[in-house]
N, C-alpha and C positions, 0 to 999 in steps of 0.2 A: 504493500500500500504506500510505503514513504517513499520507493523507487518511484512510482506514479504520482505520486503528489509534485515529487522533484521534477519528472519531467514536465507536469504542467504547467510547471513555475518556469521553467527554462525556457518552451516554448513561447508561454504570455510574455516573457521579460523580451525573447527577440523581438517579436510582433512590436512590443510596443515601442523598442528599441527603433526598427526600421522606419516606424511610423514618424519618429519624433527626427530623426534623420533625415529622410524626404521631406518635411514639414519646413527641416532647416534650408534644405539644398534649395526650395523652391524662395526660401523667404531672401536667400543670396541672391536671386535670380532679380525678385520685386522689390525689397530693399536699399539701404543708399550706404554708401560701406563710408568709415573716418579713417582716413591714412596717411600718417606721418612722411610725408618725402621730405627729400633736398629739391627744390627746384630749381629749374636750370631758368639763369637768369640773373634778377637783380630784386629778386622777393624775400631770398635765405628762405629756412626752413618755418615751414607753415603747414598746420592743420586743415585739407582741403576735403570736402564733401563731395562723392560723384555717384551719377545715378550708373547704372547698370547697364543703361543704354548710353553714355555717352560713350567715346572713344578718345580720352583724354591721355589714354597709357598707350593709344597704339602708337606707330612711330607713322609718322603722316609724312610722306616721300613727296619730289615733284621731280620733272626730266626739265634743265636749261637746254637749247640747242640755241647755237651759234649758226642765224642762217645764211649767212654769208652771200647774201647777193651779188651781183656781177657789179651793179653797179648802187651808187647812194647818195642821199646828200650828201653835203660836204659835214665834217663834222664841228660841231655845236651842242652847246646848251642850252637850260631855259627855254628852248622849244616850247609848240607847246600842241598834243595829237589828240583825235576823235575819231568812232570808229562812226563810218556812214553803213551801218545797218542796209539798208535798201541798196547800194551798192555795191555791198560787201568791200569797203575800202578803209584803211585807216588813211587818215588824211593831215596832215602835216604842215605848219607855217611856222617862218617867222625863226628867233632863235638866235644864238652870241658864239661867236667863235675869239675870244678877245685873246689870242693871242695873233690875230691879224688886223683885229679891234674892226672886226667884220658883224656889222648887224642885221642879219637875212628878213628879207621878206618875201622869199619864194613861195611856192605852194606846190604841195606833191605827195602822191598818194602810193599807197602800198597795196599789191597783191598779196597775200598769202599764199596763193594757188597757184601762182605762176615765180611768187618770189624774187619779184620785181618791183621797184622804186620807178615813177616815174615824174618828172615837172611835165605841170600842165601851163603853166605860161597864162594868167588870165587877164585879159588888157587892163584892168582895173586892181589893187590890193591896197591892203590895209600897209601904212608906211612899215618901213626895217621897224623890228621892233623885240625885246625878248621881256619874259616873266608874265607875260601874258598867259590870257585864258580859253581852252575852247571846248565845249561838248556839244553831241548831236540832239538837234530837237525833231525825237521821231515822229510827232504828230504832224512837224511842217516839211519835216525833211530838207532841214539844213543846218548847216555848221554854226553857232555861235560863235564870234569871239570877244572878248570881252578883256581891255585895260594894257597892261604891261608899258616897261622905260621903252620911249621912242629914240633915237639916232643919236639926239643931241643931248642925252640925260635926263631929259625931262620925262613925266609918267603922263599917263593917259588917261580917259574914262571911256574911251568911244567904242561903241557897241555893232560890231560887224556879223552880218550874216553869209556864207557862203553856199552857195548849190551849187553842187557835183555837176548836175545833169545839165547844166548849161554853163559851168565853168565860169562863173560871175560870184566877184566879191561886191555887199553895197555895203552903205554906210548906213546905219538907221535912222540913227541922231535922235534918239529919243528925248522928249522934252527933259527927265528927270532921269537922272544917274548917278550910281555910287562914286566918290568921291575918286580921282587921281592916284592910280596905285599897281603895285604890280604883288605876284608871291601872293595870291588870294587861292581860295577855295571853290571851286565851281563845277558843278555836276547839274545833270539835267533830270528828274522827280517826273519815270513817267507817269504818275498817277494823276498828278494833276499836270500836266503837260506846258509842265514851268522850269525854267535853268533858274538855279537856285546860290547865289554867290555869297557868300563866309570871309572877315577880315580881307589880311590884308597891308600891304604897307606902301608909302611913298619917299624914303629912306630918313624922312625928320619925323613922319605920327606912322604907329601900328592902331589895327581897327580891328574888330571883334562884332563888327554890325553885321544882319544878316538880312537878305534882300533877294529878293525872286526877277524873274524880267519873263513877259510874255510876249512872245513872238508875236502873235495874232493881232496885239492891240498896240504892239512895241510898246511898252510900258515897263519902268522899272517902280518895285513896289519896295518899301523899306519897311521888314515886318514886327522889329524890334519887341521882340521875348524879351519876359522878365529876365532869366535868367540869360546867360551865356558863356562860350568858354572863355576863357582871358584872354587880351587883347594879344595878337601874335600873327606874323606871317611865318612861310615857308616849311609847310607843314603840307598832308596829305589827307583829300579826301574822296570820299567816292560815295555810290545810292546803290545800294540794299535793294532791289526793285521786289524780291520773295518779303522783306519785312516791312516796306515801307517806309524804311529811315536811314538817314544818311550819317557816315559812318566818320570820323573826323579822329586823328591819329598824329602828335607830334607838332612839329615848329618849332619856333625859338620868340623870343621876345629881347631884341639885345642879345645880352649874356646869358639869359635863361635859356634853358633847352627843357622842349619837353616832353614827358613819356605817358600823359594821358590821354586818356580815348574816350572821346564823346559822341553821341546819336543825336539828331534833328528829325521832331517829325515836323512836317506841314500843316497835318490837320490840329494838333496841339499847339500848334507853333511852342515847343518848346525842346529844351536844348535839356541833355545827361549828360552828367558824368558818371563814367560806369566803372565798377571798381572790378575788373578784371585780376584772376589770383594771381597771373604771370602777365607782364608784359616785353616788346622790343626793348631796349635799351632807348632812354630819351636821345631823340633826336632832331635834327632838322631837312630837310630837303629830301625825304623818300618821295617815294610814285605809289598810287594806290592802282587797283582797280578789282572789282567785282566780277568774279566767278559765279555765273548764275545757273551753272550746270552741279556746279559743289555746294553751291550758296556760302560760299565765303570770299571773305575779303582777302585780296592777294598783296601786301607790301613788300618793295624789296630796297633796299640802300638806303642812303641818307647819310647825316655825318652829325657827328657827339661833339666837336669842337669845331673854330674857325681854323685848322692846318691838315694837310694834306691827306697828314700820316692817322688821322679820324674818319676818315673813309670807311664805310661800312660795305659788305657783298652778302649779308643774310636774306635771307625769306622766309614772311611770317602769313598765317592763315589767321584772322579772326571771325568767329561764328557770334553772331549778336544772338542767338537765339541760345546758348550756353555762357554769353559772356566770356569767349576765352583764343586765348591765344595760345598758337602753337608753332614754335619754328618748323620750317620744313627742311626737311634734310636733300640736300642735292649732290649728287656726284660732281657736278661741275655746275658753276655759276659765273653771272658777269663779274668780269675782276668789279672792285670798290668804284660809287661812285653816288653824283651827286644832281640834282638838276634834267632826270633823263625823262623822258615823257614813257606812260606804258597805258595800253588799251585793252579793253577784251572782246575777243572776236567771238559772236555769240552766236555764227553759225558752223564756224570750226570748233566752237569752245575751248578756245586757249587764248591766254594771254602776250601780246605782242610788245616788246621793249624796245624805243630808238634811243642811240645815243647817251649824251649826257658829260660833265667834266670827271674825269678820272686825275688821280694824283699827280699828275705830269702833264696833260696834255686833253684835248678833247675827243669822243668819240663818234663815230658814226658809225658804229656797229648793230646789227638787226638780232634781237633773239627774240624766240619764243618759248614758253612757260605752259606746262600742263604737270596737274597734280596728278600722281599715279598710286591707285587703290592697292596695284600689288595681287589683282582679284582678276583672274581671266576671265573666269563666268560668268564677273559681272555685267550681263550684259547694257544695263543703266547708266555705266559708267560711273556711277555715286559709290562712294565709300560707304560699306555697310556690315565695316569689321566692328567689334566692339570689347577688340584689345583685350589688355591685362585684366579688367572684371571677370570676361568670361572664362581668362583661367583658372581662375581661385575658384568659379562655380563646379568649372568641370574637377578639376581636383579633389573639392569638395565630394562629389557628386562618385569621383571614381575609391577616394579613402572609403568613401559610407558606405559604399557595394563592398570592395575587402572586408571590411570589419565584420557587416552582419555575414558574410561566407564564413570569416573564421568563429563566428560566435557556433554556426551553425553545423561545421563540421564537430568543432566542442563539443556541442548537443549530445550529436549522434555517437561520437566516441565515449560520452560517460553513459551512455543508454545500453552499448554493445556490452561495456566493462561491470554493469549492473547483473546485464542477464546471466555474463558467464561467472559471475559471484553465487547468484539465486542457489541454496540449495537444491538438491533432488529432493520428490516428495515420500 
């Protein structure tokens, strides 16, 4: 009878054993796990919460290529690029080579397909000019430009439209414009189908005002949020078009350099500061742009001081929708650099880099940027690994299978060594 009592107790103990096991493995699964790391950066060590679904431990890869065209602009800075969507072109003005004290005002678009630069020559352009601003407005289908230092030093306000399709720069002359300045913010909101312009400087005042401009009625509107980031140029930003907010990363102010990251909606009109667990190192003079196939924010370069040897050549992902940043790991990258314009071509889905100043000298070199999931199958193309969580699950998940086997060969071995004890009757 106690041989039977005992096995019953053995049995109910595993059962309930297994049961609280699995109970656990699933609650790893649904769960938010607290884990002490080092993080890589400029955070030190911090207490960070992550869900099960992000992928904050995997290692998020991307491929540089160097596309080396045949032929290019000359090389320059302060450029400044937009991708014409309906065209499929990235499109090109303007721009400083000051070591020939050359201030361009050509105009010239890029294949991706054929991997070709070409000048289009249009009888009419906005004067030599660099620090300027341009994005595409896809509801009118045409290039904005907006501001940057003209030939003689002096800054500008004048507010230029370009169409591809007829090869014609005009001049708008809107009655009312943001003030004279170049090193501003400017992305185009296609939701409400507004270019949407951020600070700013004209090398005596920095500006922090925030102001939209409509094509249709040529209108510049000055929308002035309570709140705002601090006053700063030469900084990066770019539009969120899956969250609806525009994503704003870095500058300097003077001497200050900075490494916060702020969001702009429209319809709130109002402005965050987001306290992301890791970020790039403070900087000034990256390029943004927007990955709408990843839905992340693409930065790469910029510089931590005013000298040569502060050149930066990382690349970093931020997802507004986890608040977080993540460096991307590349085999190869553009050497260090500063001032370079970068697009994203959202019918190839990859991101296009011209140019820009490097420590020595200027460049006119062409790359292209895509994030690589590492995932053949995937045929989405989205990253939809979810990293180091899910090896503690499965780990989890594969100890708790071992344990209740050996509980349960246990079982059966003190059952066998029971019977062959039993007296005969």
């Amino acid at each position: 009878m106690q041989s039977k009592s005992t096995g019953k107790v053995l049995t109910l103990v595993t059962i309930i054993f297994m049961f609280n096991y699995s109970t656990m493995a699933v609650s790893c699964c649904n769960n938010l796990f607290s884990i002490n790391v080092p993080l890589e950066g400029y955070q030190g060590n911090r207490e960070i919460t992550i869900n099960s679904n992000d992928d904050v431990f995997s290692q998020l890869q991307g491929t540089w290529k160097n596309m080396s065209p045949k032929s290019a602009p000359n090389p320059r800075y302060m450029h400044a690029m937009a991708y014409d969507s309906d065209s499929d072109r990235a499109i090109l003005f303007g721009g400083n080579d000051e070591y020939s004290s050359l201030f361009n005002n050509d105009t010239w678009t890029y294949d991706y397909n054929n991997n070709t630069w070409k000048e289009i020559n249009p009888l009419i352009s906005p004067s030599p000019r660099d620090g300027h601003r341009m994005v595409y407005d896809s509801k009118s289908d045409v290039i904005i430009l907006f501001g940057g230092q003209v030939r003689n030093y002096s800054y500008s306000n004048e507010t230029w439209s370009y169409n591809f399709n007829t090869n014609t720069w005009l001049n708008m002359s809107p009655v009312q414009s943001p003030t004279l300045r170049r090193d501003s913010g400017m992305v185009y909101d296609t939701k409400i189908g507004r270019t949407v312009l951020f600070g700013g400087g004209d090398g005596y005042n920095v500006y922090n005002d925030t102001w939209t401009y409509d094509f249709s009625t040529n209108n510049w509107t000055n929308l002035r949020p309570v709140i705002s980031p601090p006053k700063r140029d030469s900084f990066a930003m770019s539009y969120d078009s899956k969250s609806d907010n525009i994503i704003l990363f870095g500058g300097d102010y003077y001497t200050n350099f900075f490494g916060d990251t702020w969001t702009y909606n429209y319809a709130t009109n109002v402005w965050t500061n987001m306290t992301p667990s890791i970020s790039p190192r403070a900087r000034a003079l990256p390029s943004m742009a927007y990955d709408s196939e990843y839905d992340l924010t693409i930065l790469f370069g910029g510089q931590y001081w005013f000298d040569s040897t502060s050149l930066i050549s990382d690349t970093w992902s931020y997802d507004f929708h986890n608040d977080s940043w993540k460096e991307i790991k590349c085999a190869i990258s553009p050497s260090p650099r500063v001032w370079h314009a970068m697009v994203y071509d959202s019918k190839l889905k990859l991101t296009i880099l011209f140019g820009g100043a490097l420590r020595y000298n200027n460049s006119n070199e062409t790359w292209s940027f895509q994030i690589d999931t590492g995932d053949n199958n995937n045929q989405s193309g989205k990253n939809t690994s979810t990293g180091y969580n899910i090896t503690i699950v499965q780990l989890t998940l594969a100890s708790g299978i071992v344990i209740c086997l050996a509980i349960g060969v246990l079982f059966i071995f003190v059952r066998k060594r029971k019977r062959r004890k039993r007296p005969k009757a």
